[in-house]
Every structure is written in C-alpha cells, then in structure tokens.
C-alpha positions as CSV (number, residue, x, y, z in Angstrom):
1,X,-11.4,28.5,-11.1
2,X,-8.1,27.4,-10.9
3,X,-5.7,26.3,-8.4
4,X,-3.4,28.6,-6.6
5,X,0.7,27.9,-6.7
6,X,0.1,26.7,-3.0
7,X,-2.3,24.5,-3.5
8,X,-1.0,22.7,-6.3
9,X,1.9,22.1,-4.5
10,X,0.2,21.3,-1.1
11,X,-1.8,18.7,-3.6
12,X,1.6,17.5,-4.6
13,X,2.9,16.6,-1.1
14,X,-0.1,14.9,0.0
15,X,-0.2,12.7,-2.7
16,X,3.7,11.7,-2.1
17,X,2.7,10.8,1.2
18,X,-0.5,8.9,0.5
19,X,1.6,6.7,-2.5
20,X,4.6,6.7,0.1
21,X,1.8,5.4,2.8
22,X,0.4,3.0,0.6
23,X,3.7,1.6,-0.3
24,X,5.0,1.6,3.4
25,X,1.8,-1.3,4.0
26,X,2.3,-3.1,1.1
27,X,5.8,-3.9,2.4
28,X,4.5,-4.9,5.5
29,X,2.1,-7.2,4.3
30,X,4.9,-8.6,1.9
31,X,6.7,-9.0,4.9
32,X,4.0,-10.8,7.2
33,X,2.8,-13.0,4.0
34,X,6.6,-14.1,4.3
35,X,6.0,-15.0,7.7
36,X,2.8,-17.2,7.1
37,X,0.2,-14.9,8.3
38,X,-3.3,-15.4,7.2
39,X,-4.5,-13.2,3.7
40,X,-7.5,-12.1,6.2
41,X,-5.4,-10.7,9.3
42,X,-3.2,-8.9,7.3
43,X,-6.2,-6.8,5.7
44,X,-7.4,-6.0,8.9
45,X,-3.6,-4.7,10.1
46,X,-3.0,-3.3,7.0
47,X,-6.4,-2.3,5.8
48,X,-5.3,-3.3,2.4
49,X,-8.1,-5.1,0.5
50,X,-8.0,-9.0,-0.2
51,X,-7.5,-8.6,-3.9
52,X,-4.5,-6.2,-3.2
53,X,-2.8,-8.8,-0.8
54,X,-3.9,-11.7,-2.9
55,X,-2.0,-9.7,-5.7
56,X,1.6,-9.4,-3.3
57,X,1.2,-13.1,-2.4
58,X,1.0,-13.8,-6.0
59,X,4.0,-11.5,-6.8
60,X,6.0,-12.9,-4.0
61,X,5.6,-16.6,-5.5
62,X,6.4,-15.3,-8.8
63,X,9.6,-13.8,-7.2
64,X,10.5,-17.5,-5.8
C-alpha cells in the first residue's frame, strides 16, 4: 500500500527538520570544540555521539 500525497509530503518536512536539527548541533558543538570544551561534555549537551564529535574536531583542525 502506498503512501498518500499528504503523507509523502508530511515525510518530507520531517525529515528537513530532523537534517536541519542535526545540523543546528553539529554547529554548536563546532562551536564549543572552538572554545575548548571537553569531546565528553559536548555529547552529553549535544547528544551527538563521540565518533560524530571526534569527526568535527578532526574537520575543524583540517580547516586550520
């Protein structure tokens, strides 16, 4: 059974506002790694895993 009209499209904005969520706490933990916070509080204030902010910190040095 397929998907109505409506709820393709109500599956459409809830995934632009998960991915827009998600990117919204990667920037803040780009931001606190920036301002020397530890990998381990920003998972808990983020709930971002350690292999995702261990992958920012990386990307930050890269950038610098």
């Amino acid at each position: 059974m397929g998907l109505t009209e409506r709820e393709e499209i109500m599956e459409i904005v809830t995934s632009w506002g998960e991915k827009a969520a998600q990117k919204t706490r990667e920037e803040i933990a780009a931001n606190l790694l920036r301002e020397g916070m530890s990998i381990e509080t920003i998972v808990r204030v983020t709930g971002l895993t350690v292999e995702q902010v261990q992958q920012l910190q990386s990307q930050l040095t890269q950038e610098n």
